[in-house]
C-alpha positions as CSV (number, residue, x, y, z in Angstrom):
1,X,4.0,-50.9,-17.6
2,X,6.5,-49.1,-15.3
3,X,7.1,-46.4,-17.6
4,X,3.4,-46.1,-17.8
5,X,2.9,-45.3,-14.1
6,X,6.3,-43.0,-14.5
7,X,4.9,-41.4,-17.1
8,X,1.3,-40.8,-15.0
9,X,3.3,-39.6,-11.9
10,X,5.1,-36.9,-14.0
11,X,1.9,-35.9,-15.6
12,X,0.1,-35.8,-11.9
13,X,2.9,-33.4,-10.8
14,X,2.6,-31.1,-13.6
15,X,-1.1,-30.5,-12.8
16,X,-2.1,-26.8,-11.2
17,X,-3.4,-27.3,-8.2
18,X,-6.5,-25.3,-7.7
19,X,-6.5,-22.8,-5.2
20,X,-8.5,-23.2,-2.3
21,X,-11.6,-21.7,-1.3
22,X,-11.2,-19.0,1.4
23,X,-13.4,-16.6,3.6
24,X,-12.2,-13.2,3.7
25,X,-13.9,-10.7,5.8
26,X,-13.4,-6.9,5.4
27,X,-13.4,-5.2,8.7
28,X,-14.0,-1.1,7.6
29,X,-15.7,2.4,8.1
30,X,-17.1,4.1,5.5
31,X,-14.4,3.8,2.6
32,X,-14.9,-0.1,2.8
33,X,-18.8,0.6,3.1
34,X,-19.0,2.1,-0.2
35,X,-20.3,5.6,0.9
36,X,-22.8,7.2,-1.6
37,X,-23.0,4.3,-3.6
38,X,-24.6,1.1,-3.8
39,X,-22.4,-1.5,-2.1
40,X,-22.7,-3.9,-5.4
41,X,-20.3,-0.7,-6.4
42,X,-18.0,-0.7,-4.3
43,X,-14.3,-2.4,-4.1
44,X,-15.3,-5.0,-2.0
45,X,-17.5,-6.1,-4.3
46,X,-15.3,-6.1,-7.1
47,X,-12.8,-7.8,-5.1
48,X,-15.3,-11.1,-5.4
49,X,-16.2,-10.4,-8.8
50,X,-12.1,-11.0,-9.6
51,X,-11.6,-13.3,-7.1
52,X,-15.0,-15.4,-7.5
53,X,-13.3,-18.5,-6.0
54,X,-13.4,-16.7,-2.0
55,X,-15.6,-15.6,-0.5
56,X,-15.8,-11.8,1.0
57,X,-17.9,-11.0,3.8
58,X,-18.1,-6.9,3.8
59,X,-18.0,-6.2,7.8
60,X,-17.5,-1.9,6.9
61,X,-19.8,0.6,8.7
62,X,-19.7,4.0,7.5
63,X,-18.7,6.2,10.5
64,X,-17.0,3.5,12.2
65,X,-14.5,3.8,14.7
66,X,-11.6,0.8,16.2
67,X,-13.4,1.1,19.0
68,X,-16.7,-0.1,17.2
69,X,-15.4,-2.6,15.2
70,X,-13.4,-4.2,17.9
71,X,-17.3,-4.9,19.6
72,X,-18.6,-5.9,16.2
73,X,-15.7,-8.4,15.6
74,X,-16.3,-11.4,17.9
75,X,-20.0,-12.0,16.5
76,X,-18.6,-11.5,13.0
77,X,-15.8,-14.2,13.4
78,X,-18.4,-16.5,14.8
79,X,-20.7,-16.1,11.8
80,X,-18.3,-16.1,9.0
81,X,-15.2,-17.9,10.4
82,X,-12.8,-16.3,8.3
83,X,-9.3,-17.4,6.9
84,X,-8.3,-13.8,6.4
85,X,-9.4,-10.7,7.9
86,X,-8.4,-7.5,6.4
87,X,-8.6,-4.4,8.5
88,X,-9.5,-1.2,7.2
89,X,-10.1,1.0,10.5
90,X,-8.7,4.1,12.2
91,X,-9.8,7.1,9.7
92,X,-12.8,7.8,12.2
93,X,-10.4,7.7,15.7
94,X,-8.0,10.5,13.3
95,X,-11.0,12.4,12.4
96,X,-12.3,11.9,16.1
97,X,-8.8,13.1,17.3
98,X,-8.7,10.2,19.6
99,X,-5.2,9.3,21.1
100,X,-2.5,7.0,19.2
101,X,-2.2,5.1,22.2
102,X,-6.1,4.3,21.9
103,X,-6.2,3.8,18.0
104,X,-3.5,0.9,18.7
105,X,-4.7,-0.8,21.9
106,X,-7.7,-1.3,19.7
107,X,-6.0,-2.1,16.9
108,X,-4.1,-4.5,18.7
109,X,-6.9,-6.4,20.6
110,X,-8.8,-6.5,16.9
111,X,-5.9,-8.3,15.5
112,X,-5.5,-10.5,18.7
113,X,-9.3,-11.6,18.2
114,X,-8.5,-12.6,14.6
115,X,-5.9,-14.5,14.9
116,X,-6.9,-16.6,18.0
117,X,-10.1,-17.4,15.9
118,X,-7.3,-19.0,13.6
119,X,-7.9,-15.8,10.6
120,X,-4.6,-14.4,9.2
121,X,-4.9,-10.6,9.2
122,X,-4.0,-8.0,6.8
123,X,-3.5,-4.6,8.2
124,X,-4.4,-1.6,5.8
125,X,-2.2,1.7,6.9
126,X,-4.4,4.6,7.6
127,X,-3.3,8.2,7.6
128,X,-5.0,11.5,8.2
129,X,-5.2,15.2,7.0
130,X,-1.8,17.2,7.8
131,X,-4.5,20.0,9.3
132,X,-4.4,17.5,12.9
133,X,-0.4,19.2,13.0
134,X,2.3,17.4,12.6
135,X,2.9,15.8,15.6
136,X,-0.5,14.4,15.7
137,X,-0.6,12.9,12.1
138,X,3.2,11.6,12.8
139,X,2.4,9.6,16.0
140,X,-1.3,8.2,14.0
141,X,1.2,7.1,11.1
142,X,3.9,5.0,13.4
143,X,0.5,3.3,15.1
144,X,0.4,1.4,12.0
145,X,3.7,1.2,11.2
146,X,4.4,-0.2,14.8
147,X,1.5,-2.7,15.2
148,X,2.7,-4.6,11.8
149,X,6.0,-5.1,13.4
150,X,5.1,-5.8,16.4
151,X,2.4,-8.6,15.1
152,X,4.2,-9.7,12.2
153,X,1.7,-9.0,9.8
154,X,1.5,-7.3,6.3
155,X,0.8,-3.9,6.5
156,X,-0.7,-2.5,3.3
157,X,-0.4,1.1,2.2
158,X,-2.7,3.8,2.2
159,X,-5.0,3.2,-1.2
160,X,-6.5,6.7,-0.5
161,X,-3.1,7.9,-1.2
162,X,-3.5,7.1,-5.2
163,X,-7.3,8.6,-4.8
164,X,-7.8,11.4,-3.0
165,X,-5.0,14.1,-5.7
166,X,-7.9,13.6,-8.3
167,X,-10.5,15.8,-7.6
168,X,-12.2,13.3,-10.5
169,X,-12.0,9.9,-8.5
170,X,-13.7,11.9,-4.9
171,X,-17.0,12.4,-3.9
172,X,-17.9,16.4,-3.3
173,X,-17.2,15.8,0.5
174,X,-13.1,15.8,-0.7
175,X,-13.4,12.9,1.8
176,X,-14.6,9.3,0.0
177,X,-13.8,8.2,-3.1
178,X,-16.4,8.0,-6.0
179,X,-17.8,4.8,-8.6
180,X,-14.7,5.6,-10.7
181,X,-12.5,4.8,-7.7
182,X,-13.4,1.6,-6.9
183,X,-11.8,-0.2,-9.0
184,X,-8.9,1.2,-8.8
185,X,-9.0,0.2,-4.8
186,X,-9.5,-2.9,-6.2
187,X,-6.6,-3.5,-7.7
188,X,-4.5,-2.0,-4.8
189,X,-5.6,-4.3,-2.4
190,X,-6.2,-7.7,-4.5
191,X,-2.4,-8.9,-5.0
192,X,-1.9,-8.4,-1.0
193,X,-5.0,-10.2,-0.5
194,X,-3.9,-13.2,-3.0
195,X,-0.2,-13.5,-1.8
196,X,-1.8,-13.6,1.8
197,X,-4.2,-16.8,0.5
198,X,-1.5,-17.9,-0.8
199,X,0.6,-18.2,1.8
């Protein structure tokens, strides 16, 4: 009888324990709103079509700016009630030339929101074309750099950096990434986005 119940306690142990159902919310512009393509297209998308155990909640508007999602973020948190936000803003402040300074006071107060509401946060690095001058686009850069140091969160890089060299995987804007992109963005962002469920 006792080495029965042993042999049921070792068993128990040995079992996988399944992963938990999470709410992930995606907090973009444009590249996270699938531009030019049905959102059922997009990387967000395919994100829940690999990970069909969470739950992704695309919060991206094209033409977005920190500004705007910092006002859209308080009603989204109290609708979906995330576990994990990831944040995929800035390209619009750059494009915008809005001050660093801005772009992280922003960035900062988005993050704060998130993680009061009890949400981990993923930050996704954002960087712009050299033509802003080099001071500019080096300042924008450290933003991001700084803010996951500062907060103590993941900061992942810049999937557009592995797009936007193949004329094949943009739209003809040379700014968003096509259908035959997205699941390449996929796969950039899913292991950060597991490893932070995870954790």
């Amino acid at each position: 009888m006792a080495k029965a119940l042993v042999i049921c306690i070792l068993l128990s142990l040995c079992v996988t324990t399944p992963v938990q159902a999470a709410k992930v919310l995606i907090l973009g512009d444009s590249l996270g709103a699938s531009y030019g393509m049905s959102e059922q297209l997009g990387w967000v998308a395919l994100l829940q079509k690999n990970l069909p155990e969470h739950d992704f909640t695309n919060g991206s508007v094209s033409g977005e700016t920190t500004a705007g999602g910092l006002r859209r973020l308080p009603a989204l948190l109290d609708s979906v009630a995330p576990d994990l936000v990831v944040v995929e803003l800035g390209g619009n402040d750059g494009l915008r030339g809005f001050p660093p300074t801005q772009l992280k006071n922003n960035l900062t107060q988005i993050i704060t929101l998130a993680k009061n509401s009890g949400a981990k946060v993923l930050l996704t690095e954002i960087m712009v074309p050299p033509n802003y001058g080099p001071r500019y686009t080096q300042k924008f850069t450290e933003v991001y750099q700084e803010i996951a140091k500062d907060e103590d969160i993941p900061l992942i890089p810049f999937f557009m950096q592995e797009i936007a060299p193949y004329p094949e995987l943009m739209q003809r804007d040379g700014i968003h990434p096509n259908e035959k992109a997205q699941d390449k963005i996929a796969n950039w962002m899913q292991p950060w986005i597991e490893k932070a469920l995870t954790q």
